[in-house]
C-alpha positions in Angstrom: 64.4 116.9 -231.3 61.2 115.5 -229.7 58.7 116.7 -228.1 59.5 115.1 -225.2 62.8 116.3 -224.6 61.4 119.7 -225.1 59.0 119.7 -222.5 61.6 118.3 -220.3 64.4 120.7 -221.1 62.4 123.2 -220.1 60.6 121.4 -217.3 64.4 121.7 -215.2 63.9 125.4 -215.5 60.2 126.1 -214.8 57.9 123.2 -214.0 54.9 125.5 -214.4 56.2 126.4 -217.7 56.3 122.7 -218.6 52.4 121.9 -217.4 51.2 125.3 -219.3 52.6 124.2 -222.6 51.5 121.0 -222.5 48.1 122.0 -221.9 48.4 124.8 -224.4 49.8 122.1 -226.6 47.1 119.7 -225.9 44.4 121.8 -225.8 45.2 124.1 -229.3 46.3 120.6 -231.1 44.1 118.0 -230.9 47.5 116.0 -229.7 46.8 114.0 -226.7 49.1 113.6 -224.0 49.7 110.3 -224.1 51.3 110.7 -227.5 53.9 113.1 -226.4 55.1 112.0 -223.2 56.8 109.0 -222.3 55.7 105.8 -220.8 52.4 106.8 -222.2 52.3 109.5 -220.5 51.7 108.3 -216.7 54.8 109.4 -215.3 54.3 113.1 -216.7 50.4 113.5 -215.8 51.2 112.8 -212.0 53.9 115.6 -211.9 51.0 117.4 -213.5 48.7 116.1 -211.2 50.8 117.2 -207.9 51.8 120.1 -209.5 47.7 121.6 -209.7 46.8 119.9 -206.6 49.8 122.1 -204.9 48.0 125.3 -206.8 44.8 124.6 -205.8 45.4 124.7 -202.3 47.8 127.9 -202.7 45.9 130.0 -205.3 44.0 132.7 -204.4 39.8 132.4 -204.9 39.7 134.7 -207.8 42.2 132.2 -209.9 40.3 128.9 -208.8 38.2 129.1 -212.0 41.2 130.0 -214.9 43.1 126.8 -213.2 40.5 124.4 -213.5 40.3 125.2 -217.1 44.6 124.7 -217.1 43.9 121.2 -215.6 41.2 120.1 -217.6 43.2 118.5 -219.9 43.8 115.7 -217.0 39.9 114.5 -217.4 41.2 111.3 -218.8 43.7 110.7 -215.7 42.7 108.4 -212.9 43.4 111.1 -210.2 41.4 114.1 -211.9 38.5 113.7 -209.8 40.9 114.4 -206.4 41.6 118.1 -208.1 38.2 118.7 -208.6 37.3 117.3 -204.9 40.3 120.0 -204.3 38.9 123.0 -205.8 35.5 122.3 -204.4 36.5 122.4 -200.8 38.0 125.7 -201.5 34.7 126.7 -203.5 32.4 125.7 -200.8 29.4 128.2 -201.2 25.9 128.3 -202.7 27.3 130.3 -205.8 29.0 126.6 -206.6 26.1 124.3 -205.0 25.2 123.2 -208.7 28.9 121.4 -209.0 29.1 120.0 -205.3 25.8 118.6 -205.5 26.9 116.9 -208.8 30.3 115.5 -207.7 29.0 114.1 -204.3 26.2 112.4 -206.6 28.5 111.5 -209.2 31.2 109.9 -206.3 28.7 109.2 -203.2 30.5 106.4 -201.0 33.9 106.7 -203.2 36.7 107.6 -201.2 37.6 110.9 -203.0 33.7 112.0 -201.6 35.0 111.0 -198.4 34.7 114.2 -196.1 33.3 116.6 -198.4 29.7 115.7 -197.9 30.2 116.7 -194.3 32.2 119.7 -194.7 29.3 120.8 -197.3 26.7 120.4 -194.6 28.5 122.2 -191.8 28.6 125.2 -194.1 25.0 124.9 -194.9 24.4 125.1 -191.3 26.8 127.4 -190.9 24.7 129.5 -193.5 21.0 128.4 -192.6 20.5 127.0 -195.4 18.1 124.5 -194.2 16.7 123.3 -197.6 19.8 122.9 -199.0 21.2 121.0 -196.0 17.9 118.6 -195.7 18.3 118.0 -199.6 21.9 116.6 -199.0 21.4 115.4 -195.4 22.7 111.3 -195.4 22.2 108.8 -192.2 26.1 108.4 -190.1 27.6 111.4 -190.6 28.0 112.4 -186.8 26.2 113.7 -183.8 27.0 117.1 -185.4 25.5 117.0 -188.6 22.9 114.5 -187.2 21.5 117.3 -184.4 21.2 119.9 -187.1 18.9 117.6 -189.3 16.7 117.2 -186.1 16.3 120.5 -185.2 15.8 121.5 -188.8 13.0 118.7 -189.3 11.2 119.6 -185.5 11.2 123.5 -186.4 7.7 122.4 -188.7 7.0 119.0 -187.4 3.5 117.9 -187.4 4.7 115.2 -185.0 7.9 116.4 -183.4 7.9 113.0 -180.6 8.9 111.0 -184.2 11.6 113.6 -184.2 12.3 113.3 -180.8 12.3 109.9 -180.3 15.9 109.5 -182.3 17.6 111.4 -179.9 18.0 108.8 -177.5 21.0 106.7 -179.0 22.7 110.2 -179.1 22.1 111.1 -175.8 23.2 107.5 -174.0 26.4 108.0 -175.0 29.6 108.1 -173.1 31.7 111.1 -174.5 30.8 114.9 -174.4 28.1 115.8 -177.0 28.3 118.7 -179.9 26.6 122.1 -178.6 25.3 121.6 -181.5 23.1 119.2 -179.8 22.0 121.5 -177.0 18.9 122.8 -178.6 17.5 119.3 -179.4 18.2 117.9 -175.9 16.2 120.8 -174.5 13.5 120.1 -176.6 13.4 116.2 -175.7 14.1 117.2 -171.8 11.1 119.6 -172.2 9.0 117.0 -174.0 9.9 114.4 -170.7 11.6 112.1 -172.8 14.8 112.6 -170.6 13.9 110.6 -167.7 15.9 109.6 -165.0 16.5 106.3 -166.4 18.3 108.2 -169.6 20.5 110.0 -167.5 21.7 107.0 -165.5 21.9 105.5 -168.6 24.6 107.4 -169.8 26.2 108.3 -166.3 27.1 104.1 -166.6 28.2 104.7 -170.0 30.3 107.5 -169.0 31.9 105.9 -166.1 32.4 102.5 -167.4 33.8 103.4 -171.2 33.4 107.1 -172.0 34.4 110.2 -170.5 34.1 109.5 -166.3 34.1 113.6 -166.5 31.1 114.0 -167.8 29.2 112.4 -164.8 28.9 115.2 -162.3 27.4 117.2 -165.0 25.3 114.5 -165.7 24.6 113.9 -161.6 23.7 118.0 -161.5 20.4 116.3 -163.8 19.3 114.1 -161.3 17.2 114.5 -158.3 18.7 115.0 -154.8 17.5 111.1 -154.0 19.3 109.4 -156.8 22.5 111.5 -156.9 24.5 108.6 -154.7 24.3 106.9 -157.2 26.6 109.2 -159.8 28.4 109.0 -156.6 29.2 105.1 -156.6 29.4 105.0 -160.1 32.8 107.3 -160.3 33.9 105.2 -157.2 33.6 101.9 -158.2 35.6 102.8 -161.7 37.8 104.7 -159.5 38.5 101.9 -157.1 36.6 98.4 -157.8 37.2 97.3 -154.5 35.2 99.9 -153.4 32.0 97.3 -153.6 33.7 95.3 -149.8 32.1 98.4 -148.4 28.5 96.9 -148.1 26.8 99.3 -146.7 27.6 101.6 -149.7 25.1 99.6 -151.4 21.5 99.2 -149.5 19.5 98.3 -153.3 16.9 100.6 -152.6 17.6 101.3 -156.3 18.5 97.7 -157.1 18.2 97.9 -161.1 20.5 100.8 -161.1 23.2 99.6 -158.4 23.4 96.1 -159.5 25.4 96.9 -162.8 27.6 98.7 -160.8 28.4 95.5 -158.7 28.6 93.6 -162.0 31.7 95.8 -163.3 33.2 96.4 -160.2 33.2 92.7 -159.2 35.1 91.6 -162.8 37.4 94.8 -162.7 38.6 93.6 -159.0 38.6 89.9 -160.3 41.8 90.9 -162.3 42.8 92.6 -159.4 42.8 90.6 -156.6 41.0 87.7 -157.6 40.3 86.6 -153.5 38.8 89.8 -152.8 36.6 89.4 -156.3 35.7 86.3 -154.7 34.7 87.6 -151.4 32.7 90.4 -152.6 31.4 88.1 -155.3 29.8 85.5 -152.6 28.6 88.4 -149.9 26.5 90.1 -153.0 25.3 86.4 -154.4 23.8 86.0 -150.7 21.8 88.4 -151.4 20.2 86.9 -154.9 21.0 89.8 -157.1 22.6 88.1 -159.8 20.9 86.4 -162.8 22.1 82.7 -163.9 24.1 84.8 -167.0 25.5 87.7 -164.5 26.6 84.2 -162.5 28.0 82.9 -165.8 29.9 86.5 -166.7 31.5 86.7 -163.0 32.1 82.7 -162.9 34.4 83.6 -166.2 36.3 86.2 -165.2 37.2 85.4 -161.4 37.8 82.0 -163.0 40.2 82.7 -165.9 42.3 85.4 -163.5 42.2 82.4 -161.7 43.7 80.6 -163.7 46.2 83.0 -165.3 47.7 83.7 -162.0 48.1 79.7 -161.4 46.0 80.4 -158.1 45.4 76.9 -155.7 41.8 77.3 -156.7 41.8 78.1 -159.7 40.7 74.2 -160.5 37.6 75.0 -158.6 36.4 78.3 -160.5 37.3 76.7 -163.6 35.2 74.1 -163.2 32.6 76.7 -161.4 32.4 78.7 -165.0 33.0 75.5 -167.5 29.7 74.9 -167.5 26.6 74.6 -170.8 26.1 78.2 -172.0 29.7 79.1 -170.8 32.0 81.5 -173.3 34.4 79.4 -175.4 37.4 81.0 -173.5 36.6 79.3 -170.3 36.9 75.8 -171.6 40.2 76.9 -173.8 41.6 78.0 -170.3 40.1 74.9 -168.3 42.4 73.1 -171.0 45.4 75.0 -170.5 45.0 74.7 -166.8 45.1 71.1 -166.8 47.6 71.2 -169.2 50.0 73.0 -167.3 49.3 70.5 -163.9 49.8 67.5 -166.1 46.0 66.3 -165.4 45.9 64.6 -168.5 42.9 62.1 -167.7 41.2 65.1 -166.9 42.0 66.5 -170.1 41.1 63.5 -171.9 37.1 64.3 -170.4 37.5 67.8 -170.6 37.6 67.5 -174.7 35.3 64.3 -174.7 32.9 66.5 -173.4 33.1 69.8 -175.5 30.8 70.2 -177.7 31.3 68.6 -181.3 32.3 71.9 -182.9 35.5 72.5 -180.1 36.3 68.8 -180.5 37.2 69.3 -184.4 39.1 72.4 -183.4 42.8 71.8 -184.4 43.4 72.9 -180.9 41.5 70.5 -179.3 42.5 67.2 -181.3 46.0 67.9 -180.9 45.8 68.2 -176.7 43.2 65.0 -177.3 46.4 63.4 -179.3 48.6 64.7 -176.5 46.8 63.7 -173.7 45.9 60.1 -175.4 49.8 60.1 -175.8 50.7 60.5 -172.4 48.4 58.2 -171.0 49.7 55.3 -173.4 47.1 55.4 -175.9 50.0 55.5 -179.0 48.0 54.2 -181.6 45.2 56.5 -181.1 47.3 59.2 -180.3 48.9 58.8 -183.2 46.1 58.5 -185.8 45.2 61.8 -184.4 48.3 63.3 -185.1 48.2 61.8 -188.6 45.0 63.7 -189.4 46.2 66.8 -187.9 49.7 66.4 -190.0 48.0 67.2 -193.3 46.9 70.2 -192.3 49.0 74.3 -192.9 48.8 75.4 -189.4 50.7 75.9 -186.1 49.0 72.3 -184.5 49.5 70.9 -187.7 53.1 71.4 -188.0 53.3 70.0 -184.2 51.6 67.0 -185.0 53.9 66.7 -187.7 56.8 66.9 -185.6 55.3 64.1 -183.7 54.7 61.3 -186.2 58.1 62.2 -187.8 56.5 63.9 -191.2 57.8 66.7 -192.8 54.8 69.3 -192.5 52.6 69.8 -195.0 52.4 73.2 -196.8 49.8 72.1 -199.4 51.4 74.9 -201.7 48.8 75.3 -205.2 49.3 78.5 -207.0 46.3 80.4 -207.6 45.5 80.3 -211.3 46.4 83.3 -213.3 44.3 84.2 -215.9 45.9 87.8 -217.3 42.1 89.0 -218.6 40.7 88.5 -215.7 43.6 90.3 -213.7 43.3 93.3 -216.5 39.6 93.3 -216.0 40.0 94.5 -212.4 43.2 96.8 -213.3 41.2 98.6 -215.8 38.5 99.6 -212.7 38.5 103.1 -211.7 39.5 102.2 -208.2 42.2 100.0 -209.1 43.9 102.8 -211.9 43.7 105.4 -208.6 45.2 103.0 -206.0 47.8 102.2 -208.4 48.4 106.0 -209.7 48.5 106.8 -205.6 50.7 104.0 -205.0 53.2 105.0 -207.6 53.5 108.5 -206.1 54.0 107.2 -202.7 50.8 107.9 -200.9 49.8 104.7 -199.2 46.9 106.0 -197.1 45.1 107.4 -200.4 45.5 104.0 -202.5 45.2 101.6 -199.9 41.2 104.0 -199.3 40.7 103.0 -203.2 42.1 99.2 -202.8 39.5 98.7 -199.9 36.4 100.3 -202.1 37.1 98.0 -204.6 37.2 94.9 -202.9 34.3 95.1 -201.2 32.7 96.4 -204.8 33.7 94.1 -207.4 32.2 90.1 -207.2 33.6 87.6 -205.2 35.3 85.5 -207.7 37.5 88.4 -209.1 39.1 89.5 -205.2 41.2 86.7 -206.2 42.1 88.9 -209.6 43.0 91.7 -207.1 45.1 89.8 -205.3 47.1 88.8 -208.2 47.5 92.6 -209.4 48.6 93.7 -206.1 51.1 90.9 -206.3 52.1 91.7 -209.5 52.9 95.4 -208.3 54.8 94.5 -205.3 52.2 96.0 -202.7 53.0 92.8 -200.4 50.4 94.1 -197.1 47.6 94.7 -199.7 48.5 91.3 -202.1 48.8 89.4 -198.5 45.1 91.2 -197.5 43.2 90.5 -200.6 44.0 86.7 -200.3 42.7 86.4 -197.1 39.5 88.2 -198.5 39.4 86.0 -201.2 39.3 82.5 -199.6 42.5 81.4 -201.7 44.8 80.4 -199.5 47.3 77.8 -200.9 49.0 80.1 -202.9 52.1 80.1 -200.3 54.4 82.0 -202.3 52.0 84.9 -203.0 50.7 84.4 -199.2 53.9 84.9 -197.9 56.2 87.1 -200.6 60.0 87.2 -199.9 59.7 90.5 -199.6 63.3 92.3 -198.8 64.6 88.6 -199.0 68.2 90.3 -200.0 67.9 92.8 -197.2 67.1 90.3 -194.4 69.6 87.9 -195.7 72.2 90.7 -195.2 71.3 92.0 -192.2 70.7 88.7 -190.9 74.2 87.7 -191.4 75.6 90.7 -189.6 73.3 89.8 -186.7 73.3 86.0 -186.9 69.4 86.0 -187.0 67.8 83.7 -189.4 65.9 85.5 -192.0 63.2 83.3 -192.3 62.4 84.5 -188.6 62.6 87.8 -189.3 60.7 87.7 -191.9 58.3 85.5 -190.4 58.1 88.7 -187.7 57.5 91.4 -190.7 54.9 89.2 -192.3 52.7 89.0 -188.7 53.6 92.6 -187.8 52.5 94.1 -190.7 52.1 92.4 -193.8 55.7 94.1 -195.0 53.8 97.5 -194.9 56.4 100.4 -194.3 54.0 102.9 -193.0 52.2 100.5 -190.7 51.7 102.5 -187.3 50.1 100.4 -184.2 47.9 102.3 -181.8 50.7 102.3 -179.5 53.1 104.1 -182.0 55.0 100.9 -183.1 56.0 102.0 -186.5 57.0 100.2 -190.1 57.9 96.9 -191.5 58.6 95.2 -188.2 56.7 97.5 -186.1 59.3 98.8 -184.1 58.6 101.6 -180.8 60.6 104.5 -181.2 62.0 104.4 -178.0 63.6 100.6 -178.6 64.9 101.7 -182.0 66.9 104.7 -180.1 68.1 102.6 -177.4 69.9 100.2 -180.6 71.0 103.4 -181.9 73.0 104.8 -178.7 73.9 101.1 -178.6 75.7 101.1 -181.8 76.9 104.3 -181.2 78.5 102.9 -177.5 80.0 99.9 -179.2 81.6 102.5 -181.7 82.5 105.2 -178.8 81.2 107.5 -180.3 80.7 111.1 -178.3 77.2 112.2 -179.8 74.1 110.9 -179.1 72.6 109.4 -182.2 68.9 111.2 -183.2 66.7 108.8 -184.6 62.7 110.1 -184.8 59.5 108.3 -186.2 60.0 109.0 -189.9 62.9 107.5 -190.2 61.2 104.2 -189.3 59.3 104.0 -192.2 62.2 103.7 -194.3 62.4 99.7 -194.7 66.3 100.0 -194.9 66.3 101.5 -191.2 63.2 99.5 -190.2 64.4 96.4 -191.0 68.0 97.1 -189.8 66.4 97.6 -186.0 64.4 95.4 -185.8 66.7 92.6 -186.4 69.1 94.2 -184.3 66.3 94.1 -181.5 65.9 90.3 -182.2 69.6 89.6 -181.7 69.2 92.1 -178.3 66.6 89.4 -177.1 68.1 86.2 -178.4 71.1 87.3 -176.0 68.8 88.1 -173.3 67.3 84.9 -174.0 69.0 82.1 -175.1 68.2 82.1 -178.6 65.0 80.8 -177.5 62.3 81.3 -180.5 59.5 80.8 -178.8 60.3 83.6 -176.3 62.0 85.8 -178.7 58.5 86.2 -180.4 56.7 86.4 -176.9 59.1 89.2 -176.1 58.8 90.6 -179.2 55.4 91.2 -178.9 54.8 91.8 -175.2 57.9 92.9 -173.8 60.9 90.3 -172.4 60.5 91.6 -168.4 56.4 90.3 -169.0 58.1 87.4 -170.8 60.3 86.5 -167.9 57.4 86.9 -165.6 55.4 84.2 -167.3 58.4 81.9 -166.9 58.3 78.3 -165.0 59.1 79.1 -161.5 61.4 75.9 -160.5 61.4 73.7 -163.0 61.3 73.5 -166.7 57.9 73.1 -168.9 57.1 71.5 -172.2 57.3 73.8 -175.0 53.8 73.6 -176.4 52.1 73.8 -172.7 54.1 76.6 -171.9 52.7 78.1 -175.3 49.2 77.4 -174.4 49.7 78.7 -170.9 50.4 82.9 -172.5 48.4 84.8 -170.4 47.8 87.4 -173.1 45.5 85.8 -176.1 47.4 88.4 -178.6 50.8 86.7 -177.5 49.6 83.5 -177.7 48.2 83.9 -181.2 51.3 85.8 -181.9 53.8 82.8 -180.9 51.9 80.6 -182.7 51.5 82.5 -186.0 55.4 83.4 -186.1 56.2 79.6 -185.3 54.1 78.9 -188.3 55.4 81.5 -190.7 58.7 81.0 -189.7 58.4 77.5 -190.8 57.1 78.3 -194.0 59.7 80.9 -195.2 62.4 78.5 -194.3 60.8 76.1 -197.0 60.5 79.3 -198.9 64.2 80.5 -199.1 65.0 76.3 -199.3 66.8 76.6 -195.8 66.3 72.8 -194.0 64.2 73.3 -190.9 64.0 71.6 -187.7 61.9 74.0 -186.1 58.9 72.3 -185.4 60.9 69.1 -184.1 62.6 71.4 -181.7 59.0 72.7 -180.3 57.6 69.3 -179.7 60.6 67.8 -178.1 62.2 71.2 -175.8 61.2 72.7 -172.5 61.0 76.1 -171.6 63.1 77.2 -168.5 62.7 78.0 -165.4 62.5 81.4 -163.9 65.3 80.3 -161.6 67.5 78.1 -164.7 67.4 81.7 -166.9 68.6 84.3 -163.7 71.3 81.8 -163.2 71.7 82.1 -167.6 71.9 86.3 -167.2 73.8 86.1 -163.9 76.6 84.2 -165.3 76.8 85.6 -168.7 76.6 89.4 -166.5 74.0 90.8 -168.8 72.6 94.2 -167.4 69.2 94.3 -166.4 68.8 97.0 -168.7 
C-alpha cells in the first residue's frame, strides 16, 4: 500500500494524527514531502498549513514553542512565513524581540509583515520600552504610533521645536486624535506653536470633511473674540444657505470667514443654484474673491446649471468656460449645447479647446456630429473614419455612422512560457496562488498587488498571462491594464461563466453578452467584490434588490414563506449571477428593453433614471448619453455599450448594437408613463 493512502486512511479518522506522522515521517527520514504526497505534495501541505495556523491561534503559550518545531517541516512551503507571522503575534514580548525583529527585517513592506510592525510597537509602548520602540520605529504607521515616537524623542531633546514642529500635520486634522497624542499637544500648545490660526485650521477641517463634533471642543480653544467663528463654521455646513444672512458675516476676520463663504456658496450651488447665484453676486460686491475662487464658484453654479437644464445655464456656462477653467466645464458647455441642438455653437466650442481636448475621442466625434448636422458630410465623415479605427465607445459610434463594422483591433499578447514561469516561480506569485487555491481572496490578491508593483515593467505582462492561465479573471483583467497591453481582447475580456449566463440568460431572455458586459464593469468577474455601499459579488448586486427577486420568485410560485437570502450568499457566483440577471429582466420590463437605460438604471437606480428622462419629446441616443448628470453613470453607459459590443463578437452573436445607438432616441418622460400606465406595471 502507499504511503499515501496511509496517511489518508488515517487522515479520515484523525487529521492531527495525519500532520504528526508526516512530520515524524519527514523529519526522522530524510523523505521529503513532496515525494510522498500527491500532486507533489501541494494539496496535502495546505491542509497542513490550515491545520497549524488553526493551532496556533488556539494553543495555549506554554505549547507555542513544541508546535513550531511540528510545523517546521513546512519551511519549503510558500505560506510558512504566515505561521510564523502567527506565532509571533501570540509571542509578542521582549523574551522573543530577537525573532520579531528578524522576521519584520526579513519581510519589511511584504504583505505577511503587514500589521505586525505596529502591533509590536504598541506593546513596546505599552511596556516602556523606549529603545526598543525607537530602534523599530518606521515613518506612516499612524497618529498613534507616530505621537509615541515624538514624545519619546522630546523627553532628551537638545532641540525639542525640531520635535515639535511635526506635530502640525497631526494636529490640522479633521477627526478625533489618539490620547495618545495629548501629551505632545500640550507640549506644542505650551511651546506657542498652537496658535489661533492652527485651531481654525482644523475647526474648517472638521466642519467641512472630518468630524463637525469635534468643533465646539476645538471653539472651547479659542479666545472669546474669535469663537463666532466656530459658530458659523457648524452653520454654514449645517445649512449653506445660511451665508443670505449678511450680516452674519461683517469680515472683521476676512481670511478666516471668506473660506467659509467659498464652501457654503458651492454647497448651496447644488442646492438652489438661484440662491448660489444671489449670495454669490452680493459677496462678489464686496471684492473678496480671488480670479481662481471666481473660477471655482463660476464652475460649480455653472455645471448645476447646467445639470438642472436651468434658462441660464448658457450664460454661467459661458461665465466659467473660460482659459484656466477645469476640463469639466467645457465637457458640460458641450453637452449643453448638445442637448439644445446649438450645433454652430458647438462647432466653435471645440474649434476653440485647446489642442489636447480637440484630439479627445469625445471631442472629434461631437466635431463629426456637429459638422454632420450642419451639412458638412464629407468632413464629417472623414472624422468619423479616423475615429472608426479606434476600440472605444466613440469609436464604435463612429462606426455605426460610416456603416463599418467596429474595429476591435484584437492581437494576442505573446506568450512566452519562460517568461510566464519566471514570475510564477516569485515568492509572491507561489503565495497568491497557494491563497487563491484555498479560497482566500483578500490574502492572494495582498501578494498579487506586491508583486506587480515589484517585479519590471515588461514582465506585468507575464503576470497577466499567469493569472489568466489560473482562471483569476478580476486580477488577469487588472494586470493588463497595469501592463499597457491592451489588444489582447480575449484575455481582456474572459468569457467567464459563459455557460452560466447563457443559461440563465435564456430563462430570462437577457442577452449574455450584456450581462456579461455588466459583470466585467462591476467587478472584473470577482465574486467577493463588495462596493462601499454594500453591493456585493459578480454583478454587484444590494442585498435589499436581491431579496425583493427572491420574494418575487417566491410570489410567482405562491409560496407561503418568506424567502431568507443574506450577504454571503451573494458571493456564490451561481446565486450572484442568477439575480442579477433576474434584476436586468426586472428593468428591461420597466423599461422597454432599452440598453442604454437598463445600464443607467443599473448603476444609479431606474426612479433617478426616469428623472433624467426627456420631458416632452424624444432625444437622440448619444446626446441623451452625454447629457447623464452623474459622471460615474455616464462612464458606466458608455463602458457597458462598449463591452457589450465586444462580448457579442466574443461569443460570435451578430450585433447591431451600435447601429441602434446612433440611429434611436430616448423617450420622453411623458412617451414612458404612458408605456408603464398601459402595460399596469406597479410603481414598485
Amino acid at each position: 500500500m502507499q504511503l499515501s493512502s496511509i496517511f489518508s486512511s488515517i487522515f479520515r479518522f484523525s487529521p492531527g494524527l495525519y500532520f504528526l506522522s508526516l512530520i515524524t515521517l519527514t523529519g526522522h527520514s530524510g523523505i521529503a514531502l513532496a515525494d510522498v504526497l500527491p500532486d507533489g505534495g501541494q494539496s496535502a501541505q495546505r491542509e497542513q498549513f490550515t491545520y497549524f495556523e488553526k493551532q496556533l491561534r488556539t494553543v495555549s503559550y506554554a505549547s507555542l514553542d513544541e508546535l513550531k518545531q511540528q510545523y517546521a517541516s513546512l519551511k519549503g512551503y510558500p505560506l510558512y512565513p504566515y505561521l510564523e507571522r502567527q506565532r509571533l503575534y501570540r509571542q509578542m514580548d521582549l523574551v522573543h524581540r530577537d525573532e520579531i525583529e528578524q522576521f519584520l527585517a526579513r519581510y519589511d513592506g511584504r504583505p505577511v509583515s503587514y500589521g505586525i510592525r505596529s502591533s509590536w510597537l504598541r506593546y513596546l509602548a505599552d511596556k516602556g520600552a523606549r529603545a526598543a520602540f525607537l530602534a523599530n520605529y518606521r515613518d506612516g504607521l499612524g497618529a498613534t504610533i507616530t505621537c509615541q515616537y515624538l514624545q519619546y524623542q522630546l523627553e532628551d531633546a537638545r532641540n525639542p521645536r525640531y520635535w515639535l514642529s511635526k506635530v502640525e500635520p497631526i494636529w490640522l486634522s479633521g477627526q478625533s486624535q489618539p490620547d495618545e497624542c495629548d501629551p505632545v499637544f500640550r507640549q506644542w500648545q505650551k511651546a506657542g506653536m498652537m496658535t489661533d490660526e492652527m485651531i481654525l485650521g482644523r475647526i474648517e477641517k472638521a466642519a467641512t470633511s472630518g468630524n463637525p463634533r469635534l468643533v465646539p471642543y476645538l471653539k472651547s480653544k479659542l479666545p472669546g473674540s474669535l469663537q463666532h467663528l466656530a459658530d458659523r463654521w457648524l452653520a454654514v455646513r449645517n445649512n449653506p444657505a445660511h451665508i443670505l444672512n449678511y450680516s452674519q458675516f461683517s469680515f472683521t476676520h476676512r481670511d478666516y470667514e471668506q473660506p467659509m463663504v467659498i464652501y457654503a456658496l458651492k454647497r448651496l450651488a447644488w442646492q438652489d443654484g438661484d440662491k448660489a447665484v444671489k449670495a454669490y453676486n452680493h459677496y462678489a460686491e464686496k471684492g473678496i474673491f480671488s480670479n481662481e475662487q471666481r473660477r471655482q464658484v463660476h464652475r460649480v453654479i455653472a455645471l448645476s446649471k447646467a445639470i438642472d437644464n436651468a434658462p441660464d445655464a448658457g450664460d454661467w456656462l459661458r461665465r466659467a468656460d473660460v482659459e484656466g477653467a477645469r476640463e469639466d466645464v467645457k465637457r458640460w458647455h458641450l453637452a449643453y449645447l448638445l442637448r439644445h441642438r446649438k450645433w454652430a455653437e458647438v462647432l466653435r466650442l471645440v474649434n476653440n479647446a485647446p489642442a489636447s481636448m480637440r484630439r479627445d475621442d469625445n471631442f472629434m466625434y461631437w466635431q463629426a456630429r456637429a459638422l454632420e448636422a450642419q451639412g458638412f458630410h464629407a468632413q464629417a465623415e472623414e472624422l468619423y473614419n479616423d475615429l472608426a479605427g479606434q476600440r472605444h465607445y466613440y469609436g464604435f459610434l463612429a462606426s455605426a455612422k460610416v456603416g463599418q463594422k467596429p474595429a476591435l483591433l484584437h492581437k494576442p499578447a505573446p506568450h512566452n512560457n519562460q517568461a510566464i514561469q519566471k514570475v510564477a516561480a516569485l515568492d509572491s506569485a507561489r503565495r497568491a496562488y497557494e491563497f487563491l487555491q484555498m479560497g482566500r481572496q483578500l490574502e492572494a490578491r495582498r501578494e498579487w498587488y506586491y508583486l506587480l508593483t515589484h517585479i519590471d515593467t515588461d514582465q506585468v505582462k507575464d503576470a497577466a498571462l499567469l493569472a489568466s492561465d489560473w482562471g483569476w479573471y478580476d486580477q488577469s483583467i487588472i494586470s493588463f491594464s497595469r501592463s499597457g497591453y491592451l489588444n489582447d481582447i480575449e484575455k481582456r475580456f474572459p468569457l467567464a461563466y459563459a455557460n452560466e449566463f447563457t443559461s440563465v440568460g435564456e430563462t430570462y431572455n437577457v442577452q449574455p453578452a450584456f450581462a456579461m458586459a455588466i459583470a466585467r464593469r462591476e467587478s472584473s468577474f470577482r465574486a467577493d467584490a463588495v462596493s462601499p455601499a454594500g453591493a456585493a459579488g459578480l454583478m454587484q448586486l444590494m442585498p435589499g434588490t436581491a431579496r425583493y427577486l427572491a420574494q418575487r420568485n417566491a410570489d410567482n410560485r405562491r409560496q407561503t414563506s418568506t424567502p431568507t437570502l443574506n450577504r454571503s450568499a451573494l458571493f456564490e457566483p451561481a446565486n450572484n449571477l442568477q439575480y442579477g440577471v433576474q434584476y436586468l429582466r426586472y428593468l428591461g420590463d420597466k423599461l422597454g428593453d432599452n440598453p442604454v437605460l437598463i445600464s443607467a438604471s443599473y448603476n444609479a437606480g431606474w426612479r433617478k433614471v426616469l428623472e433624467w428622462l426627456p420631458e416632452d419629446v424624444s432625444m437622440e441616443t448619444d446626446i441623451w448619453i452625454e447629457n447623464i448628470p452623474y459622471k460615474e453613470t455616464r462612464h458606466y453607459v458608455k463602458a457597458v455599450m462598449a463591452y457589450r459590443y465586444i462580448y457579442e463578437y466574443q461569443l460570435g452573436a451578430p450585433s447591431a448594437l451600435f447601429q441602434q445607438l446612433a440611429e434611436s432616441a430616448i423617450p420622453s418622460a411623458e412617451r414612458m408613463q404612458s408605456r408603464r400606465n398601459a402595460m399596469q406595471l406597479a410603481p414598485d
